[in-house]
TILO-183349 format. One record per residue (C-alpha): x, y, z; residue in one letter. Coordinates in steps of 0.02 Angstrom, whole numbers, plus 50000, padded with zeros to 5 digits. Example, Ala and Ser with C-alpha at 12.3 -4.5 7.8 and 13.67 -1.06 7.14 Angstrom:
% TILO-183349
506154977550390A;506844994750357S;
***
This chain:
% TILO-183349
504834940147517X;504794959547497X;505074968247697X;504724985547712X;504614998147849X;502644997947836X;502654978147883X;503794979748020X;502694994848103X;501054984248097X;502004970348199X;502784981848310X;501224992248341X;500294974848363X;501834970748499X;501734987448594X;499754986348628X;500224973748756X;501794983048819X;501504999348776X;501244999748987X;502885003749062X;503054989249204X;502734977349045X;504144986248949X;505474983349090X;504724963949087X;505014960848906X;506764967848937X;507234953749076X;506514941948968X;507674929048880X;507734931648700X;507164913948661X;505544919048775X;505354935248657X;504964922148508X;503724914648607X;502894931748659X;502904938148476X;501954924348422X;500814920748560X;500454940448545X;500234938348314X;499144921448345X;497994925348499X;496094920448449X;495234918748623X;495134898548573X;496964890648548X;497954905048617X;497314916848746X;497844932848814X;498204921148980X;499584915748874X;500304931848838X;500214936349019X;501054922649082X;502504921948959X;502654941449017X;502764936349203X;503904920949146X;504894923049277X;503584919149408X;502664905949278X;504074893849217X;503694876149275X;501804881449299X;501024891549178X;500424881149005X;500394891148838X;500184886548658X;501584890748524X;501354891148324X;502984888548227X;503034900348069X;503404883647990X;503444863147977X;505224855147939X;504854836247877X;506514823847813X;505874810147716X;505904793447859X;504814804147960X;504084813747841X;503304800447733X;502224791947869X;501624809147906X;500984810247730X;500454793147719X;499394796847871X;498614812047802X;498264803847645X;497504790247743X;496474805147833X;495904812747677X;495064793747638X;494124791447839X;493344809847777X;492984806347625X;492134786847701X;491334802047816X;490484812047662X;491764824947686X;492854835647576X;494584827347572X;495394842547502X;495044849347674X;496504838247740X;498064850047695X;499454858947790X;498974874347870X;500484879547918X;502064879447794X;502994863847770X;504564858947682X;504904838947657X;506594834947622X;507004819947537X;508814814147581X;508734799147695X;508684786247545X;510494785947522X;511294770647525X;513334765347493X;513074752847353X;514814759847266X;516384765347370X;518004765147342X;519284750347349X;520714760347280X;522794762447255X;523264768947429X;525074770347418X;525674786647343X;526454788347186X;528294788547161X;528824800247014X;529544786246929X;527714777746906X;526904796046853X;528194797746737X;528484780046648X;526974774146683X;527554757146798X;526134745946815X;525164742146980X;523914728747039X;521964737047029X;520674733247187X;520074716647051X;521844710947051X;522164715146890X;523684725046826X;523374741446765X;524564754046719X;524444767446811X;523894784546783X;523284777046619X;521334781146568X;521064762546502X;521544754146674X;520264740746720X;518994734346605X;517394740546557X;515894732546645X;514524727046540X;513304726346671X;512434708946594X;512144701346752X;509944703546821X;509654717046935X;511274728846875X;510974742846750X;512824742846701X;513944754946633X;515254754946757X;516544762646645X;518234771546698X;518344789046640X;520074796846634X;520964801246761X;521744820146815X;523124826946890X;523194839247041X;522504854447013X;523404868546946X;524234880047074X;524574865947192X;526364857447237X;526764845847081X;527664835747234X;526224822447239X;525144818847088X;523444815747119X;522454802646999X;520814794846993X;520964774947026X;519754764447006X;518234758147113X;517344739747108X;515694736647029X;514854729247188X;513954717747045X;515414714346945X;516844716047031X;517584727646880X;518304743946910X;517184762446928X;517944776846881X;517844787447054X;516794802946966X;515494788146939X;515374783347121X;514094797347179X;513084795747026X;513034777147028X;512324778547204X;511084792347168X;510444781147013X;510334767147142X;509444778947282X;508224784347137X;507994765847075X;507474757847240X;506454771447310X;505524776247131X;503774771547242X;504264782547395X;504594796847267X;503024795447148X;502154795947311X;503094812547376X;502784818047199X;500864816547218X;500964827447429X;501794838447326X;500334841847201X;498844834947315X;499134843247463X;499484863047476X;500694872547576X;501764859447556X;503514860147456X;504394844347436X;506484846247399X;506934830047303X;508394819447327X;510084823747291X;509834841847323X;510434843547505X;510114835047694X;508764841147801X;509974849547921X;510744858447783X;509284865047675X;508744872047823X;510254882147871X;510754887947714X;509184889547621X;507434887947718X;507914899047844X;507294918547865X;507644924648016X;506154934847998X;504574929247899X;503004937647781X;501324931447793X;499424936247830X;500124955447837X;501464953247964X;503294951447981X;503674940848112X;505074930548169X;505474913748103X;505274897348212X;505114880548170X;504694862248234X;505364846548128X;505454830648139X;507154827848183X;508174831348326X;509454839148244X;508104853648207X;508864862948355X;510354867148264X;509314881348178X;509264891248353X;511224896348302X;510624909448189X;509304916048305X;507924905648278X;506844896248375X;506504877748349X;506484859848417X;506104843748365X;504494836048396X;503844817448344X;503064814248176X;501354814348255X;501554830548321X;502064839248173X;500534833848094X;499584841148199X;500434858048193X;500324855648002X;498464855248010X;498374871048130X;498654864448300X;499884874648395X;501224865348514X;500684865948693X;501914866348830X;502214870748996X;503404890049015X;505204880049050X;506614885849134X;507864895149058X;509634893049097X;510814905149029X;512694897448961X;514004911249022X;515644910348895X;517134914848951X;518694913148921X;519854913848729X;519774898148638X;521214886648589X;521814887548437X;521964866548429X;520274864748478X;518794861248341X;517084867148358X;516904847348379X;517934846648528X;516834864548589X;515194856548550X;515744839948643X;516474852048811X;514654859348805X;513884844348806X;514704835448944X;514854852249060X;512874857649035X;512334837249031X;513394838149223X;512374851349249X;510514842149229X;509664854249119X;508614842449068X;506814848348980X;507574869648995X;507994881948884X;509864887048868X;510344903648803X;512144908648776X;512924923848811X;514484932748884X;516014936348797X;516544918848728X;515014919948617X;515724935448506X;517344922848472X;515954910148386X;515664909148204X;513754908548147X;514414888648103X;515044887248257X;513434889848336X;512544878248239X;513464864648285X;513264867948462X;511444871148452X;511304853948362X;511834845548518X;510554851048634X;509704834348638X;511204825048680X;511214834448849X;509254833648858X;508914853748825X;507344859048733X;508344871448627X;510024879548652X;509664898248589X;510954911248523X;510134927548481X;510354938448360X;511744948948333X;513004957948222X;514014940948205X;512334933448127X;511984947748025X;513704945947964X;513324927447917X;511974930447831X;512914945747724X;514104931047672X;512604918747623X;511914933047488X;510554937447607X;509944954947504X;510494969047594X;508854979047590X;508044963347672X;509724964547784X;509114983247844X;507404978747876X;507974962947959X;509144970648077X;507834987648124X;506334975548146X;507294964148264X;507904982048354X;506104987048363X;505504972548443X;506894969848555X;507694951548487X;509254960048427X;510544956148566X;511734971248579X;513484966248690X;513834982548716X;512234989848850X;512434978849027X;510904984249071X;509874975348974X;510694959349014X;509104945349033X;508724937649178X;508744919249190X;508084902849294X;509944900249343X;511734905349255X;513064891149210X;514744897649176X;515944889949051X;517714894249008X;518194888848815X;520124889948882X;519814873048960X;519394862848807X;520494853148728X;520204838848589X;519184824548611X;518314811648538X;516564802548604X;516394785148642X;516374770048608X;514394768748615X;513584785848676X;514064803748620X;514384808248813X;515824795548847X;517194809548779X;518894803648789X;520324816248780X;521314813248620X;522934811648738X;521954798548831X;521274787148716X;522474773348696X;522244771248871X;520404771648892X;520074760348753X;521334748448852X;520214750348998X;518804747248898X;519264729348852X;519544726849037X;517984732249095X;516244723449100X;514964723348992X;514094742148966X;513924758548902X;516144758148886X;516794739748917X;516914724248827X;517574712648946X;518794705748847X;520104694348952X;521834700648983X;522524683248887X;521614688948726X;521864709748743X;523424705748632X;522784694248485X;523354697348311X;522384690348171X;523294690448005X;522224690347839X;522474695447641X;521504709947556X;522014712047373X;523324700447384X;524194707447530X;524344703147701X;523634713147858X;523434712648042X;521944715548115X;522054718248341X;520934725248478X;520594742748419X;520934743148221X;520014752948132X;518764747047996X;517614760747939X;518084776647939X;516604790247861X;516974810047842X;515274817747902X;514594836347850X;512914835047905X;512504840248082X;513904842848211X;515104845348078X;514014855947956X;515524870547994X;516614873047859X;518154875647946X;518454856148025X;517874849647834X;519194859947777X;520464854847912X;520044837947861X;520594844047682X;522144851447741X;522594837847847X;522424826047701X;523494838347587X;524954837047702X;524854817447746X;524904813547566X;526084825247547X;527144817147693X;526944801547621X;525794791947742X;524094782647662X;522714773747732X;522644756047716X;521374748947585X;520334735947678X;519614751747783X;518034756647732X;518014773347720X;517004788347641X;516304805847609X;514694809347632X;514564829247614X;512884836547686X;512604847747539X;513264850047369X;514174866747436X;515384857547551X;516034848747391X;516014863647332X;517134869047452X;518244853447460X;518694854747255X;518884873547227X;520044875147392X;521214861447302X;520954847347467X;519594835847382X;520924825947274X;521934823547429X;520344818047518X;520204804647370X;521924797347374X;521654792847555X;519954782347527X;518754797447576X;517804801147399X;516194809447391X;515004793347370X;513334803547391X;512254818347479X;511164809847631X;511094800347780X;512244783447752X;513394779047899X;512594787948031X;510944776347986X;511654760447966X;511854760447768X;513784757547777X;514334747347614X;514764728347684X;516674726747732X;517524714847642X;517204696547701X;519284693047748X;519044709747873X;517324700547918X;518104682947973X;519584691848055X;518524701248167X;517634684748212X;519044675048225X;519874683948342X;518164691048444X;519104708348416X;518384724648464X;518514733148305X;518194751648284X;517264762748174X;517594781548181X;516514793848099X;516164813248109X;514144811148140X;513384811948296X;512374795448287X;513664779048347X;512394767248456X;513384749748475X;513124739448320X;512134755248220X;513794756548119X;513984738548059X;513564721448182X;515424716648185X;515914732448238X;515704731048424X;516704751848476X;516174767248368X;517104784348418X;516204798848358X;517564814948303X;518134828948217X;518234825948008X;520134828748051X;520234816448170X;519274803448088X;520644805147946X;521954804848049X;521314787948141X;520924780147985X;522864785447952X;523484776948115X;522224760948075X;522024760448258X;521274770048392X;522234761648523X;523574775848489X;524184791848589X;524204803048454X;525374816648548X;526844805648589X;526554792248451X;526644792248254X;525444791048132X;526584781448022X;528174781247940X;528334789347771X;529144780247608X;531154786447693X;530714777147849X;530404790747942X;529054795348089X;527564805948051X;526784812348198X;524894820748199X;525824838148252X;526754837948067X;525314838547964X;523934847848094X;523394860447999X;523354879348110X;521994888448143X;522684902448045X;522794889147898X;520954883347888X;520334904047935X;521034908047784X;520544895947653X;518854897547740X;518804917147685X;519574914347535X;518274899247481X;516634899147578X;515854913647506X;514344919647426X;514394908747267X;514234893147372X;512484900347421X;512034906047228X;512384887847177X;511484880147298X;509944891447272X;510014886347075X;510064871647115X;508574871047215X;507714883147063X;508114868546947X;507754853347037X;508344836346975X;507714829446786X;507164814046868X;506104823347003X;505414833146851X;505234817146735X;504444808846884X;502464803046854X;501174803246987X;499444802647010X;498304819746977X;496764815247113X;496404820947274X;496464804747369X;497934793547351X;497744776947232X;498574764947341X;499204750247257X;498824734947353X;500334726747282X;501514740747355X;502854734947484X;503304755447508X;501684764747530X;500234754647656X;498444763447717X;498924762647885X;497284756548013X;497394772848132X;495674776448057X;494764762348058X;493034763648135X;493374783848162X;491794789148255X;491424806548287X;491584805048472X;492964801648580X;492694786848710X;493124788948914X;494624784148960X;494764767349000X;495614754949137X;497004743449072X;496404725449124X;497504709249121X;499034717749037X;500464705249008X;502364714148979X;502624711148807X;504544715448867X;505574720349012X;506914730948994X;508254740749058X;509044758449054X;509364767448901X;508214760048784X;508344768948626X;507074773148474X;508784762248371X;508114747148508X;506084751048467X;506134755648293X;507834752348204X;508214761848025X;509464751947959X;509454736547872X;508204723047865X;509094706747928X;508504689947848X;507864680947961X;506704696048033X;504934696648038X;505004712747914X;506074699947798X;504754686947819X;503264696247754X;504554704247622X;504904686547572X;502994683347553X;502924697547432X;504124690047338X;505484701847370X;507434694447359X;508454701347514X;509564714647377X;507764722547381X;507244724947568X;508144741447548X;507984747847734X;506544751947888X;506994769047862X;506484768347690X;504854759047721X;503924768747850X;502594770047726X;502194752447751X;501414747147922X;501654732647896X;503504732047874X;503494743648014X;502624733348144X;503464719048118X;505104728048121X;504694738148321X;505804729948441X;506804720948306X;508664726348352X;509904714748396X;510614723848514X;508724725048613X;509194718348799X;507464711348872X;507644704849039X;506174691549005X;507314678948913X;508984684348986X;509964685648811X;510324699948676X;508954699748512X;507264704048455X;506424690148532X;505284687748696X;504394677448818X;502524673448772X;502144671048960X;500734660848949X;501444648248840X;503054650548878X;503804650748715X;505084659948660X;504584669448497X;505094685248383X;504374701848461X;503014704548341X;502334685648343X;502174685848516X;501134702048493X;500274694648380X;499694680048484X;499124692248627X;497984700948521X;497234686548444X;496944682348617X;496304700548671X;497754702448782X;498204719948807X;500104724848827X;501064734448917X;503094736748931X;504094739249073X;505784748649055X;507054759049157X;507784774649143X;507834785548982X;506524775448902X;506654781748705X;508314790748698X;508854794748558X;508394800848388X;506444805448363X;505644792048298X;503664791348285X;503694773648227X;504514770048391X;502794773148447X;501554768248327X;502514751148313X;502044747248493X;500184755648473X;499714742948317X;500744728848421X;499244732548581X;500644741148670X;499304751748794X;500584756848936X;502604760248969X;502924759749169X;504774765849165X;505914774849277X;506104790449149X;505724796148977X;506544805648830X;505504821248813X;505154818248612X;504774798848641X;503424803148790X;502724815748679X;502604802148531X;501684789748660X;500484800948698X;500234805848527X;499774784948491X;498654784648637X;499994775648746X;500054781048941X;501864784248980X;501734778849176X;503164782649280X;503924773849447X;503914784949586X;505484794749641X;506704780049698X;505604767549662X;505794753049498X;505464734349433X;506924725449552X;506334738549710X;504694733449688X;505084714749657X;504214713149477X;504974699049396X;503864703249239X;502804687449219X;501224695849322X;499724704049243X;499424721349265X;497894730249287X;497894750349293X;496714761049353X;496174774349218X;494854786849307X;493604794349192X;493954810849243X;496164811149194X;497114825949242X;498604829349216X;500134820249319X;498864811449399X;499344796649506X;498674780249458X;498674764249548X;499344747449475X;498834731749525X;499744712949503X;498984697649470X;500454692449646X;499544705349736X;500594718649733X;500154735749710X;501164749049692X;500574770849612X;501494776749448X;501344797449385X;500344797249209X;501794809749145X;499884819149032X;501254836049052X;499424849149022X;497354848848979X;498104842948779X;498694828048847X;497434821648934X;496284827348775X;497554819248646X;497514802448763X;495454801248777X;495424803148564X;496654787548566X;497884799848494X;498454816048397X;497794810348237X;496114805048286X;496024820248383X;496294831348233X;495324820348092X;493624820148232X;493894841548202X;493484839548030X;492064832048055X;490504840548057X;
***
């Protein structure tokens, strides 16, 4: 993109017809910056249709508006990751065949508006490493003393023949697991501690991996088991324009989009303008760090913006996030991101805008407002904005921005008022309300054991997690008798003998994606590491633990700043670049830690530096999941328990007997600043943008159909036709009343899209496994429901499958319900089944925060091709609501103070709601028992789009009947 002076005028001039007035000058001034975006492009994109000058009005009179006024936004761009990104693709495809059944062009089906599809969800932990831990003595480097390998076998160590080479002969494994030789610290570094490569198991073979060949092993897996998923992204990617698709291996979603997609300002149809995005992921929010605006929305709305629809929504409030205060130098930008959370989540900003400002936000690195952008959805905020300002401009200096671009950037942004200046008070915004926060107040933390709000001060958390065993049942206890809080279960790993209690740890995964994206806690991590090793401590072997960078730069990173062999010898190796832990792709632990756990009934822990840690989403065994700083999570997987008080308590005792406390080997601040300069710079960025110039050889090697519909292979168990279209007509029917409905489940609070649509594995004895089974597919190759979305058919039968999915209709944990007129007891989908072989509609009755969580849109068209017509709950997640109306589902809400138990529902009735013909928005509707109850619910239709996406049965219908003549 080439910005010049000309550009930037013809925007500008375009801006100042509208404000050129002086009363509207002084307006734009109080405006929030994040409202600025809005007026920009509601100003560029006005066409008397979509957007009207209404719109611009009332965004310029915002203050009197929010909460009332509707207007339309179009994103300068789409952001798609692959599990939501290929159904969107598989339902335009599926579009481009109703149009073409219709007599009309299918090449007419195509993004309209830019869209980047990032593959890098696939990745799965088939290889990790079972290595050495203690450290080396110089007596083994130097004579070369033998030790026992992870397959029990001696192997001399620091040898490059230890462990044999594994053939790979056995069906199903491509082989070559071969150990390469191994290396010795870096040069420049302490000669104190030698680091070596050890070796890793062949999950096939049980023969040992040379570490190098862990990632690679993996990514020839990922590529293996998802070959259909990626010939069919290789065909969007030819078929469809204004599309690019990034293939695996490159970089996460969250990543590419920081360090690569994003522009700050962007070129097209004559303008400059300012970037903004929607994606399909809630993590999308982390782009509004670098001054640009963007939320997630569901898979089915992003479609629809794809194809030209803008995103409607109502002017919110905008809350601005006062910093004060100096930061301590102890404290992360995990522990500031988690303080954030909890103070603005206290506050109940739910469905606003936050915009920070004040004098704590100059002491914030462009990472470090990333990551607290990215948690805007764990404290229910739209988007969590930070302007534009020299510290950005400065980031982007670092990231090889070109400075000419740079000039323009930074005048363009001046002229159009969205550069946010410190220095002139008196154009300070105005804002809905103002929420103070003082950084001097935060001190470490870590979050859970189940939700990311539950933060437990690091001094604290021995004791909470004793109170956690003693409590009930819920979001923090376990219940767990006072008798049995002090069990012990011995078992052997590797030959050895371990104790597993209450508390021990048992997967421990180093994060970069997301919260932890910043370079500085990945490189504490490193440093922390350096100096354990270096103290002598290790990390027992029967953890699980692992390194799952989000981009090839943080490895980057890791190796040339000397940490990543360090990293190694403690169990966390680079085994990929993707989603894996956080998703529910953790590598099995071994069976000994397995029958331990069970034994006992212990509470063991996972800890991991994501931001995703649901109960059970880690592994099913593992019952408490803290979420925390990449340091942290090494030094827990150190201690092998997080029943510890890290400030008065050791990590361990080194190889002299001696006490290592977490304070001996905490790296400073002043530390991790400077190997930070010194290493994240400007080649990181080059690489990375190679990279992406290259591609992969398999991506390139990759063959896929040339035509312009899809061939769909009947015989496919990835990519499905899915049935949204069938018997498209070219009008849209009336509303109508929901007769008869039975609750297909009843359910509580806190239901999340990990409850309605899981991602992880396919169990066995599923329904998904069932029809896999009848496609002659072993279990090794269900792979997971993330990586089937293509296939509604695996999808369906996998809605309401988690076994953590509380339903109130058959009193116990599981994926099964109540067929009420039977009364049988069935699996989710077979009692959906029933009902709509019956012509039964459904409906679902729920509590509060009814599809928390991350976006899902499966978690809605699951339910939709189950007959799910209606949700009645107490309160929705903003995305999920927006997903059910996308299906065609009414989200129906109790009234204020109202539920099921006030209203005496035991969830056996029938329900019949009253639709009128003539739906407005918010409406009240009045539902009916087969008991004789009645009680009203608000249809939560938020504007006119609503009510016209409901009446279509849905966004997609709505936008294929517009491309019909």
């Amino acid at each position: 993109m080439e910005l010049n002076h000309a550009q930037m005028q013809v925007t500008s001039l375009l801006t100042s017809l509208v404000i050129k007035k002086k009363k509207n000058m002084v307006k734009l001034k109080k405006l929030p910056f994040c409202m600025r975006v809005l007026l920009e492009s509601t100003i560029r994109k006005c066409d008397g249709f979509y957007i009207k000058t209404d719109d611009v009005s009332s965004i310029l009179d915002w203050q009197k508006q929010q909460n009332q006024a509707e207007v339309a936004f179009s994103p300068a761009r789409v952001l798609l990751q692959d599990f939501t990104g290929i159904p969107a693709m598989v339902d335009l495809a599926a579009m481009r065949d109703a149009l073409a059944k219709q007599g009309v062009d299918p090449n007419l089906v195509n993004p309209r508006c830019p869209t980047d599809l990032i593959v890098d969800h696939s990745l799965q932990i088939d290889y990790s490493k079972c290595a050495i831990q203690s450290p080396p003595s110089p007596m083994d480097e130097s004579h070369g003393a033998t030790t026992r390998s992870p397959a029990g076998r001696p192997s001399p160590r620091g040898s490059s023949s230890s462990g044999s080479h594994c053939s790979g002969q056995r069906p199903g494994h491509r082989g070559g697991c071969s150990k390469v030789s191994c290396s010795d610290a870096p040069s420049g570094r302490s000669a104190a501690v030698q680091i070596e490569n050890t070796p890793l198991l062949c999950p096939f073979h049980l023969q040992p991996v040379s570490e190098p060949e862990t990632m690679i092993r993996n990514q020839e897996m990922e590529l293996i088991r998802n070959k259909e998923r990626l010939q069919f992204f290789k065909w969007c990617s030819k078929a469809f324009k204004n599309i690019n698709v990034v293939p695996p291996d490159i970089n996460t979603v969250h990543q590419l989009n920081l360090e690569y997609l994003c522009q700050v300002v962007q070129e097209g149809e004559g303008f400059i303008y300012p970037d903004s995005v929607v994606g399909t992921d809630s993590h999308t929010t982390m782009i509004n760090g670098l001054g640009i605006l963007g939320w997630g929305v569901g898979g089915i709305e992003s479609e629809a913006v794809m194809l030209g629809q803008p995103v409607s929504l109502t002017l919110p409030q905008v809350v601005g996030c006062k910093l004060v205060g100096t930061i301590s130098p102890l404290a992360t930008s995990i522990d500031i991101v988690l303080g954030i959370t909890k103070h603005l989540r206290q506050a109940g900003i739910g469905g606003k805008f936050v915009e920070f400002f004040g004098p704590g936000v100059q002491q914030l690195s462009a990472p470090d407002r990333t990551t607290i952008a990215n948690m805007c959805p764990e404290y229910n905020a739209t988007v969590s904005f930070f302007p534009v300002d020299d510290i950005t401009l400065q980031h982007f200096k670092h990231t090889s921005t070109d400075h000419t671009k740079l000039v323009v950037l930074e005048d363009y942004l001046k002229a159009i008022k969205l550069f946010r200046s410190y220095s002139d008070q008196s154009e300070e915004p105005q804002y809905s309300e103002v929420i103070e926060m003082n950084l001097s107040s935060i001190v470490p933390h870590v979050s859970g054991p189940k939700r990311p709000q539950d933060r437990v001060a690091v001094t604290c958390m021995k004791e909470d997690f004793i109170n956690c065993l003693n409590e009930k049942v819920g979001f923090k206890g376990f219940h767990i008798s006072k008798e049995k809080q002090a069990t012990q279960v011995p078992f052997l790993h590797e030959g050895a003998e371990y104790n597993l209690a209450h508390g021990s740890v048992v997967i421990a995964a180093v994060i970069s994606c997301t919260n932890n994206c910043n370079p500085s806690v990945m490189l504490a991590a490193g440093l922390l590491a350096k100096k354990a090793i270096e103290a002598g401590l290790k990390v027992k072997p029967y953890i699980r633990t692992s390194l799952v960078p989000g981009s090839g730069i943080v490895t980057h990173y890791l190796n040339t700043s000397g940490v990543l062999p360090y990293l190694r010898k403690l169990g966390f190796e680079v085994v990929g670049y993707g989603c894996a832990t956080c998703v529910g792709n953790t590598a099995p632990l071994p069976e000994s830690v397995v029958d331990a756990i069970k034994q006992g009934d212990l509470v063991a822990c996972g800890v991991l530096s994501g931001n995703r840690h649901l109960e059970g989403r880690l592994c099913d065994c593992v019952r408490a999941n803290y979420l925390a700083s990449p340091p942290l999570v090494v030094a827990y997987a150190i201690a092998g328990t997080v029943s510890i008080n890290l400030e008065t308590e050791p990590l361990g005792v080194n190889s002299e007997g001696k006490d290592v406390y977490l304070r001996d080997i905490w790296p400073s601040k002043e530390e991790v600043n400077h190997t930070e300069e010194n290493i994240v710079i400007a080649s990181m960025f080059k690489e990375l943008r190679s990279r992406m110039e290259k591609g992969s050889s398999f991506w390139n090697s990759l063959e896929s159909a040339e035509s312009a519909l899809f061939p769909w292979d009947p015989k496919s168990t990835y990519i499905r036709c899915p049935s949204f279209f069938n018997k498209l007509s070219k009008e849209a029917c009336t509303p109508q009343s929901i007769e008869g409905a039975y609750p297909l489940l009843f359910l509580g609070d806190k239901v999340t899209t990990d409850h309605i649509s899981p991602a992880g594995s396919i169990a066995r004895v599923s329904a998904a496994a069932k029809y896999l089974q009848s496609k002659r597919l072993t279990p090794r190759e269900f792979n997971s429901y993330g990586a089937r979305r293509g296939n509604d058919a695996v999808m369906t039968r996998g809605t309401f499958a988690s076994i953590k999915l509380q339903n109130r209709l058959i009193g116990k944990t599981g994926p099964r319900t109540l067929h009420i007129p039977s009364g049988q007891t069935l699996d989710v989908f077979e009692a959906a089944e029933r009902y709509q072989r019956d012509g039964v509609p459904l409906i679902i009755l729920a509590g509060k925060e009814y599809g928390s969580g991350s976006s899902r849109d499966w978690a809605a068209k699951g339910p939709y091709l189950m007959g799910v017509r209606a949700v009645i709950a107490e309160s929705f997640e903003k995305i999920h609501r927006n997903h059910l109306v996308g299906m065609g589902i009414a989200p129906l809400q109790f009234l204020s103070g109202q539920n099921a138990d006030s209203l005496e529902l035991c969830g056996k009735e029938r329900f019949t709601i009253n639709i009128p013909q003539e739906l407005t928005p918010r409406q009240q509707l009045v539902v009916q028992t087969s008991t004789g109850k009645s009680f009203s619910v608000t249809a939560l239709f938020e504007n006119d789009m609503d009510v016209a996406f409901f009446r279509h049965g849905g966004i997609l219908k709505y936008v294929a009947r517009s491309l019909l003549p």
